[in-house]
C-alpha positions in Angstrom: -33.9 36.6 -73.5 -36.5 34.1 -73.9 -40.0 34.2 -71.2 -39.7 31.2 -69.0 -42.8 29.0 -69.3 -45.1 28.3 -66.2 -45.3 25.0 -66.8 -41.3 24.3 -67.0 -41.2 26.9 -63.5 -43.9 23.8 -62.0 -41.4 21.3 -63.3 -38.5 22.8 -61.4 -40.1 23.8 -58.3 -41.4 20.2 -58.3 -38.0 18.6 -58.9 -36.4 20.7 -56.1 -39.3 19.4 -53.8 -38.1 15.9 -54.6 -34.9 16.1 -54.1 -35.0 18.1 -50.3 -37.6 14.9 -49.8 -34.8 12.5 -51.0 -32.4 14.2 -48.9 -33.9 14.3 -45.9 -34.9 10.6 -46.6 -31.2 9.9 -46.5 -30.3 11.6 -43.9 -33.0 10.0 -41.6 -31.8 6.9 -43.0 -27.6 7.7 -41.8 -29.7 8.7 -38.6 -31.5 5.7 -37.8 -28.5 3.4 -39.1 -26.2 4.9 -36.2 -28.1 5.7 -34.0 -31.3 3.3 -34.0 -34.3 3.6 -31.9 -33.3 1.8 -28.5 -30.1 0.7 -29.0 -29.0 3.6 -25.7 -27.0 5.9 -28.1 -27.8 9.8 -30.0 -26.3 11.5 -32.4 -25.1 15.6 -32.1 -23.9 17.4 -34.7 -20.8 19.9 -34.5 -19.1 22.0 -36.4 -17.2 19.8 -38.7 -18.7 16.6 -37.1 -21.5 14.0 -36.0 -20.5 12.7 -32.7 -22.7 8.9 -31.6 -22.7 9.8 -27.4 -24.3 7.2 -25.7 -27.7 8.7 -23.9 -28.1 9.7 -20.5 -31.5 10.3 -19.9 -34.2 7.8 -21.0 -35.3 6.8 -24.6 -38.6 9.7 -24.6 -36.7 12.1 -24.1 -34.2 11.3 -26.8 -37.2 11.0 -29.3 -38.2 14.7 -28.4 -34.3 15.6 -28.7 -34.6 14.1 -32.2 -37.5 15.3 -33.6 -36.6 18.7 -34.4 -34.5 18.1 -36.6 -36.6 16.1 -39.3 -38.1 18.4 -41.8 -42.0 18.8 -41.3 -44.3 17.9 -43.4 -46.8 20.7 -45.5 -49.7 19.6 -43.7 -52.4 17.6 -45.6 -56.1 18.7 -46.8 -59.4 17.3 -47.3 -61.4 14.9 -44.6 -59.3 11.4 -45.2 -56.1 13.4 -44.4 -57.7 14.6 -41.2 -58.7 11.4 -40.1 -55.0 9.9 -41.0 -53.3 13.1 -39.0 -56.1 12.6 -36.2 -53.9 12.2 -32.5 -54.6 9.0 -30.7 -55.2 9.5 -27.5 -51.8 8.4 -25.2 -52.0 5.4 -22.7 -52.6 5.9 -19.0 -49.2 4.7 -17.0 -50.2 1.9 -15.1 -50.0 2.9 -10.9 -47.1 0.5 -10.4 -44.8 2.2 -12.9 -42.8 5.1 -11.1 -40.9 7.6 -12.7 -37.5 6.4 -13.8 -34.9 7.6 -11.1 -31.5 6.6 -13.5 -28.8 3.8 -13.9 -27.5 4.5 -9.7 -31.2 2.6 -8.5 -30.5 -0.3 -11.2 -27.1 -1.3 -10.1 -27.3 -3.9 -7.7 -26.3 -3.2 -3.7 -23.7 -5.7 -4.0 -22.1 -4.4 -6.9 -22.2 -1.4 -5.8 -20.5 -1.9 -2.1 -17.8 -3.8 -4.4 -17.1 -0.9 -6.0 -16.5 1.3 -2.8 -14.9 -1.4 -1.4 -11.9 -0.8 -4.0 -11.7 2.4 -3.4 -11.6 2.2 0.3 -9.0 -0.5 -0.4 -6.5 1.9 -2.0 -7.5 5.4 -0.4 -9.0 4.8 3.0 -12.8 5.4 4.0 -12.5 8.7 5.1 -13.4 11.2 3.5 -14.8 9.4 1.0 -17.9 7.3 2.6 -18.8 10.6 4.0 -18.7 12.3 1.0 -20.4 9.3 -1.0 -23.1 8.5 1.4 -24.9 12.3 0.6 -24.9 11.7 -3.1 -28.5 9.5 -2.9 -30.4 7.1 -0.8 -28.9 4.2 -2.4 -25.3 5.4 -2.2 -26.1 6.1 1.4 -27.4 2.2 1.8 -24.1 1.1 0.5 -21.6 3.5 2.3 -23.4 2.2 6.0 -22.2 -1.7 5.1 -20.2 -2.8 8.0 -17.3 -4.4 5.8 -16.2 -1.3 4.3 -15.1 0.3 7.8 -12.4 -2.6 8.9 -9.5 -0.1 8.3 -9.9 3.6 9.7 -7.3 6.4 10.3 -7.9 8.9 12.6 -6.0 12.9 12.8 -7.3 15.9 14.9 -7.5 18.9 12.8 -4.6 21.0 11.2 -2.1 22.3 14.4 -1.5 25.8 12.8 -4.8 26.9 13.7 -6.2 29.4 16.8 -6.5 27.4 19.9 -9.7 28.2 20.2 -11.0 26.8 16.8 -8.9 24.1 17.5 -10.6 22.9 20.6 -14.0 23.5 19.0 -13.2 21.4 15.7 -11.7 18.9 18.5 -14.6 18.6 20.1 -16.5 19.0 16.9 -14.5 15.8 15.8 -15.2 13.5 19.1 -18.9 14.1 18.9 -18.6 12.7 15.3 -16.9 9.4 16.5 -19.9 9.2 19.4 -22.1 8.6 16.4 -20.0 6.7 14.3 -18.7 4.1 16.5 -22.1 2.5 17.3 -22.6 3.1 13.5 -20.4 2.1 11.6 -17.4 0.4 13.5 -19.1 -2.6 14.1 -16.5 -4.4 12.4 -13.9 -2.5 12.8 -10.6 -4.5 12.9 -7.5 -1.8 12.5 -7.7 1.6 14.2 -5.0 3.9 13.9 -4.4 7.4 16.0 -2.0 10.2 14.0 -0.6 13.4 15.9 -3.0 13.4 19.0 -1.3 14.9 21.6 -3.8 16.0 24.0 -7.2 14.3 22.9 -5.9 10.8 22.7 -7.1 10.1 26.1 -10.7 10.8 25.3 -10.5 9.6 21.6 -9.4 5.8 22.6 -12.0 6.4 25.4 -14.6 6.7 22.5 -13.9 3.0 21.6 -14.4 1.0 24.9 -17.5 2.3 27.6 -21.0 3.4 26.4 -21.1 7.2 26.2 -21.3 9.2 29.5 -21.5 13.1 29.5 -18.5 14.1 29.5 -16.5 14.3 26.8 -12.9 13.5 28.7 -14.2 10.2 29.2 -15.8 9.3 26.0 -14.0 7.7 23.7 -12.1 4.6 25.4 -16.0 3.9 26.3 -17.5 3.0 23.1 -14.9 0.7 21.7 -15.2 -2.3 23.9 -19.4 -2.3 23.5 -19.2 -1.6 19.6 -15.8 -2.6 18.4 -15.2 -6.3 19.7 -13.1 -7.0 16.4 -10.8 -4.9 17.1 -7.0 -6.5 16.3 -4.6 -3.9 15.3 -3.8 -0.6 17.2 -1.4 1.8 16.2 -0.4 4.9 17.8 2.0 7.4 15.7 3.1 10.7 17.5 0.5 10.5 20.4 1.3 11.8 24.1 -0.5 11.3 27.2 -1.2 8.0 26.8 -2.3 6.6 30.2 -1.8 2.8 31.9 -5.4 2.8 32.5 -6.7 4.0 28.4 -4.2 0.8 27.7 -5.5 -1.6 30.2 -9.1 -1.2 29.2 -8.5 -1.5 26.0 -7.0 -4.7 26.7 -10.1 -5.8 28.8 -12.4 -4.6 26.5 -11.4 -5.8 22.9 -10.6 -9.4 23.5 -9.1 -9.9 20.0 -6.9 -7.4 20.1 -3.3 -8.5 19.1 -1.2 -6.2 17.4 0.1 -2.8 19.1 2.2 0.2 17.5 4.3 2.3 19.0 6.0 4.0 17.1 7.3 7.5 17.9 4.4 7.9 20.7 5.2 9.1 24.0 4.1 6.2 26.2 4.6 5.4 29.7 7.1 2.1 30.2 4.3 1.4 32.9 1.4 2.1 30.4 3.1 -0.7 28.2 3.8 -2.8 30.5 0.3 -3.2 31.7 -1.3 -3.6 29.1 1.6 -6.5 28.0 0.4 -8.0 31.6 -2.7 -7.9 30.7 -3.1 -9.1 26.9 0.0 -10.7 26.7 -1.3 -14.2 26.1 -2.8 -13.0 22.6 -0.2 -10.7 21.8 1.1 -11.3 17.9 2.9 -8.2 17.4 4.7 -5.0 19.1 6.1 -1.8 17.8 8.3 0.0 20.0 10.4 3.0 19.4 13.6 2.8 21.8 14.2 4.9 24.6 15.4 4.6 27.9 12.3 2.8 29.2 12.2 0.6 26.6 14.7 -1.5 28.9 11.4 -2.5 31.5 9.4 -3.4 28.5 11.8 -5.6 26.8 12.3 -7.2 30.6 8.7 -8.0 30.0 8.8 -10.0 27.5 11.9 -11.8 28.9 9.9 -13.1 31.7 7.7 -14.9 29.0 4.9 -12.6 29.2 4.2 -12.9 25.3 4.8 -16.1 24.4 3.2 -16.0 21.5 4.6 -12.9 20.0 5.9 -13.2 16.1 6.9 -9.9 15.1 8.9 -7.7 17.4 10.7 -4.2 16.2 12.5 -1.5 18.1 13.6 1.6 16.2 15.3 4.6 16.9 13.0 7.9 16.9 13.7 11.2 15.4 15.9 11.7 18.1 18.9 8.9 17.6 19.9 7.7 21.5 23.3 7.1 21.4 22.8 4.8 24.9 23.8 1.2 23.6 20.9 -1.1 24.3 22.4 -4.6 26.0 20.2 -7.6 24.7 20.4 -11.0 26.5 19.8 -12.6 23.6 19.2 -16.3 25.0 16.6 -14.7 27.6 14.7 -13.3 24.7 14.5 -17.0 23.1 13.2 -18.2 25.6 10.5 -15.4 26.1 9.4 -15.8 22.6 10.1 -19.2 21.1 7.7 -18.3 18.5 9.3 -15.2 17.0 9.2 -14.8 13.3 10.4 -11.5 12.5 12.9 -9.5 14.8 14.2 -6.1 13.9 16.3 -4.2 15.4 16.7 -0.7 13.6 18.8 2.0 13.4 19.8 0.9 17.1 23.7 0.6 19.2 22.9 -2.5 20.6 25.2 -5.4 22.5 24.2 -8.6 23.5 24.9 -9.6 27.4 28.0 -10.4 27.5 29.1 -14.2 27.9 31.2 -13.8 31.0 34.2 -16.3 32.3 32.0 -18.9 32.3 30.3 -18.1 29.4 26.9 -18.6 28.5 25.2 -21.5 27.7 23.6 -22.0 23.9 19.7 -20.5 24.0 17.0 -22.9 22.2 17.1 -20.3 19.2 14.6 -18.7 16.9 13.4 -22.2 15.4 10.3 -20.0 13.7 12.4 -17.2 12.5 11.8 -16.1 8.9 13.4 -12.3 9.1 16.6 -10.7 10.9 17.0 -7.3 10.3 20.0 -5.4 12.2 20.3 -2.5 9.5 22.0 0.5 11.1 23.8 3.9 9.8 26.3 3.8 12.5 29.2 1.5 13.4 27.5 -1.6 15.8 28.9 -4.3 17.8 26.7 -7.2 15.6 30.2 -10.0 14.6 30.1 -13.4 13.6 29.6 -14.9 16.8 26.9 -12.2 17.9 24.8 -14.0 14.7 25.9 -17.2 15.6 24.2 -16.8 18.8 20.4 -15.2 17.5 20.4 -17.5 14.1 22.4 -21.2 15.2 18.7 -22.5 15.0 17.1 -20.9 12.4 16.6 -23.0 9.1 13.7 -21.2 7.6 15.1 -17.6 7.5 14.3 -16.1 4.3 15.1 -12.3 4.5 18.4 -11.3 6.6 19.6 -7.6 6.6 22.7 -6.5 7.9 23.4 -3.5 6.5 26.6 -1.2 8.2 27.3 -4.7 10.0 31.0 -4.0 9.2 32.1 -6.9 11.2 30.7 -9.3 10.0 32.3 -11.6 7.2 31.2 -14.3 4.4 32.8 -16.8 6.7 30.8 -16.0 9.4 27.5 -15.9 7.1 28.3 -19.5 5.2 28.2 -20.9 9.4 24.1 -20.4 9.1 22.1 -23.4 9.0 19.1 -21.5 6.8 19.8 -22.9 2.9 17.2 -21.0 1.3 17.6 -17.3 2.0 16.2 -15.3 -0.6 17.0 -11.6 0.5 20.4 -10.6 1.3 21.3 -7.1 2.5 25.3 -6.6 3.4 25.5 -2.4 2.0 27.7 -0.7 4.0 26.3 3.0 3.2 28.3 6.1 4.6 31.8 4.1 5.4 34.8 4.6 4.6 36.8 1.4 3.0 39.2 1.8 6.0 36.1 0.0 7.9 35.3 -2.5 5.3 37.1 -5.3 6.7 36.3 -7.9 3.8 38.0 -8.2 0.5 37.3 -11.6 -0.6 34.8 -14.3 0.4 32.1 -12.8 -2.0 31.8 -16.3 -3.8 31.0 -18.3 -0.9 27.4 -16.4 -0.2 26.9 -17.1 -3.8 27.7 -20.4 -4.6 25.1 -21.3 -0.8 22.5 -19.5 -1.8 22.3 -18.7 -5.8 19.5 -21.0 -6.2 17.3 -18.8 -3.7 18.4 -15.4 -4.1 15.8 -12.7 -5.4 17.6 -10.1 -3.6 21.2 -8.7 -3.1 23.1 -6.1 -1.9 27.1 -5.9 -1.9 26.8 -2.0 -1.9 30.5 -0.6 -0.8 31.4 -3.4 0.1 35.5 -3.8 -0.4 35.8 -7.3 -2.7 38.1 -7.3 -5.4 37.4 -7.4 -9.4 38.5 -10.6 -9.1 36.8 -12.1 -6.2 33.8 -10.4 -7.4 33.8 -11.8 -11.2 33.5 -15.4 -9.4 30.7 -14.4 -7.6 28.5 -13.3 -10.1 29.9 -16.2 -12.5 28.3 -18.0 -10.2 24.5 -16.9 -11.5 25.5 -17.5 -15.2 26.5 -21.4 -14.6 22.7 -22.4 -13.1 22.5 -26.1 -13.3 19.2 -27.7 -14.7 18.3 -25.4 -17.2 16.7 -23.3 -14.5 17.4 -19.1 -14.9 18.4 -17.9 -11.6 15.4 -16.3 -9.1 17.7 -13.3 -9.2 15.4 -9.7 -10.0 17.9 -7.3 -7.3 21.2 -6.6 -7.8 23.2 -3.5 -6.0 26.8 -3.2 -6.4 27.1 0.6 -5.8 30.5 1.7 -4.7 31.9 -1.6 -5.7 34.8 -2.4 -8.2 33.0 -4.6 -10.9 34.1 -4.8 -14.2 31.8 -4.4 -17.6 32.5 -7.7 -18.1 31.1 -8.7 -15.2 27.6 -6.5 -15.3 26.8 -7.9 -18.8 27.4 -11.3 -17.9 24.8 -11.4 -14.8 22.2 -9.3 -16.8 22.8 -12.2 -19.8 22.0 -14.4 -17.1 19.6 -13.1 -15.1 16.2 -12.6 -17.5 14.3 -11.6 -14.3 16.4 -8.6 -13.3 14.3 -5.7 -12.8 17.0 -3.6 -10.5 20.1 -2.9 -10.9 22.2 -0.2 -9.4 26.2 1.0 -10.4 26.5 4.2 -9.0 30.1 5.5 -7.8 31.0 1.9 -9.4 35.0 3.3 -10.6 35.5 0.6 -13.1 32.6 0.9 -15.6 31.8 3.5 -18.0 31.0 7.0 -18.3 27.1 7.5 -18.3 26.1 4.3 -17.2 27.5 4.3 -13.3 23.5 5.0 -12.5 20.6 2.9 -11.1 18.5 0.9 -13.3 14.6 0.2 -13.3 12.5 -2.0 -15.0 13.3 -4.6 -17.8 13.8 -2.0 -20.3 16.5 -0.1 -18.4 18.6 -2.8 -17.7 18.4 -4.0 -21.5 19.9 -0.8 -22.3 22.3 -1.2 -19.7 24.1 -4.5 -21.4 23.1 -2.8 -24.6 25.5 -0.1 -24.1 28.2 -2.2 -22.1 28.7 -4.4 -25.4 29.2 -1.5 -27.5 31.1 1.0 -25.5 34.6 0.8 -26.6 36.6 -0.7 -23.0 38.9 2.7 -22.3 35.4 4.8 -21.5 35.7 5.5 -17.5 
């Protein structure tokens, strides 16, 4: 084998030098094409990849980041490559330029409170102020704002724990709310109070008198100084809830309107003092029936609330089987203003008429929503609704669900003509109790132009009778699709026929329920959600063969 020559040996050892130079030309040039100086971006290689992240800390350190991996240079010789190598000497920072303390300080306080306003919006601002308010200086600026603390719920701490930690996180708890409430509840407009049963004395004392040394009477002090916006109280599952916590309340937070009740052991007394006392401003009451709820409701009888617009009485946990009697006129004339009236879950009886009978009340002339939903067999007819709804033209939503008694003539006797939510289920009854079998047509032929909402659930119409009330959406005049997006006829005896004719008609029908539904298919007697579903639904009711039950 031939000697290789020195000079070819030069020759290649140059041309290898060449090319790493072109190479690591081209690969600064990929580098500075997608990732350029400035433009807030770096590249990192991996494995089998080069991933563009966008940068996180500022532009100088980036540079340093980068720098290692260009190839360095064989250092220069000889005075003129000195000079050119030579390090100038760096700037000075001017004094007004600080250190750069990240994105968080550019973002504008504004913006920022926006942001926490959202999520305040959808989960509440506790835990999460607290928590956000130790992250920096600036996220502590934003989580003090006043309008992010118009909504706050309030729970002791967890009741499986030793009674003596309990007392100390209780106490622990109330001293936080002595520094909050002058804090940060400036604006406060909706308090609510969740499973307090010992410490809601002291906790409601927190919110109306300035702070005194002991702690039994701290919190009802702090909320009439510091809260004066106050309009919404709500008390789930609280005891010991005195006449004189209520009445100072009322005293204190003169724009307080709204009170709930709601499964909360409260004195009839304790209510109706506070009633007494606010019930000029009062807007809404939530009351959970018992058997004091009798003096209350003579309360508002004697036109204590006069302006009162939502009113609801519910059963509790425990269902009291004592019918509640109602003198409906009386309660007309209490409340002329009444916009909402529910009566849940409840065996109640209007005052009877008497030989002479009673004369007609002035009506609900404001009333917008009935709701006299129950599980159990009531007493509601057709001249029961006569009475409450004879002058009520803008009712909109009207729920009578396991109102057995009453029938489509009775409902076609309403003056409202533009109900939009109809509720008539009858859930847990036998058919010996559904006294109806036709009339189904004349709800839909008064209202079809208004209806969003309707429920015939086990109710006892015919195929028949029910094919012309659904017919009744397919033949809208004017071009117009019907408002119809609700439909529930579980338990009932429609006919395929019948289903894919509505959905045809109805474009805007997002629910639709045939369970138990004995003359459809097998597979499809199931509730439907969404567009989609119900798509499928006529889908398969075209195309299943007509013997499939």
């Amino acid at each position: 084998m031939a000697p290789v020559s020195s000079g070819r040996v030069r020759r290649r050892a140059r041309g290898s030098k060449r090319a790493d130079a072109r190479a690591r030309s081209a690969e600064d040039w990929w580098w500075d094409r997608l990732a350029p100086r400035g433009s807030g971006y770096h590249l990192q290689q991996a494995d089998s990849m080069l991933l563009v992240l966008p940068d996180l800390e500022p532009t100088r350190a980036r540079a340093h980041r980068r720098a290692p991996r260009r190839a360095p240079r064989p250092p220069a010789r000889g005075p003129t490559a000195a000079a050119k190598h030579r390090t100038k000497p760096r700037p000075e920072p001017s004094p007004d330029q600080g250190p750069d303390s990240g994105w968080g300080d550019r973002i504008p306080l504004e913006v920022l409170v926006h942001i926490f306003g959202l999520l305040v919006a959808a989960h509440g601002p506790m835990p999460f102020l607290g928590r956000a308010a130790r992250v920096c200086r600036r996220w502590h600026e934003a989580t003090s704002h006043p309008a992010l603390w118009h909504t706050v719920t309030l729970s002791p701490p967890l009741v499986g724990r030793a009674a003596k930690g309990n007392l100390k996180a209780e106490k622990k708890l109330l001293a936080s709310l002595e520094w909050l409430i002058p804090n940060r509840f400036s604006q406060l407009q909706r308090l609510t109070l969740i499973h307090w049963k010992s410490q809601v004395h002291p906790v409601l004392e927190t919110f109306t008198c300035p702070p005194q040394p002991q702690m039994a009477s701290l919190l009802p002090q702090l909320v009439s100084r510091f809260c004066p916006r106050l309009t919404f109280l709500k008390l789930s599952d609280c005891h010991n809830v005195t006449a004189d916590t209520l009445v100072m309340l009322a005293k204190a937070c003169c724009q307080l309107h709204s009170l709930d009740l709601h499964h909360s052991m409260v004195e009839s007394t304790a209510v109706v003092s506070f009633l007494e006392e606010a019930g000029s401003r009062m807007r809404k009451l939530w009351l959970t029936y018992s058997s004091q709820t009798t003096a209350i409701l003579g309360a508002l009888l004697g036109s204590c609330c006069p302006q009162l617009q939502v009113l609801e009485v519910s059963t509790g946990m425990n269902c009291n089987s004592t019918p509640l009697q109602l003198p409906v006129e009386a309660l007309q004339k209490g409340c002329p203003r009444l916009q909402v009236l529910r009566l849940l879950n409840l065996i109640w009886l209007p005052k009877p008429c008497g030989r002479g009978g009673v004369p007609q009340g002035p009506g609900f002339p404001s009333l917008e929503e009935l709701c006299l939903a129950g599980s159990t067999c009531n007493f509601v007819s057709n001249e029961v609704l006569g009475r409450l709804l004879h002058c009520s033209p803008k009712l909109r939503l009207l729920d009578l669900r396991g109102c057995a008694r009453i029938t489509p003539t009775g409902l076609c006797d309403l003056p409202c003509q533009e109900l939009e939510q109809l509720y008539l289920g009858l859930y847990g009854m036998s058919d010996g109790l559904t006294l109806a079998k036709k009339g189904s047509p004349l709800l839909t032929q008064k209202w079809y132009h208004t209806l969003r909402e309707l429920d015939f659930s086990g109710q006892g119409f015919s195929e028949k009778d029910l094919e012309q009330a659904l017919a009744v959406f397919s033949g809208a005049s004017g071009g117009l699709h019907p408002a119809l997006c609700s439909l529930n006829l579980r338990g009932t005896r429609v006919t395929p026929s019948t289903v894919s004719s509505v959905i045809s008609s109805c474009p805007g029908l997002l629910y639709l329920n045939l369970e138990s539904c004995r003359c459809l298919p097998r597979g499809l007697k199931r509730a439907y959600r969404g567009l989609e579903e119900v798509q499928w639904c006529l889908e398969q009711l075209l195309t299943s063969p007509p013997a499939s039950r």
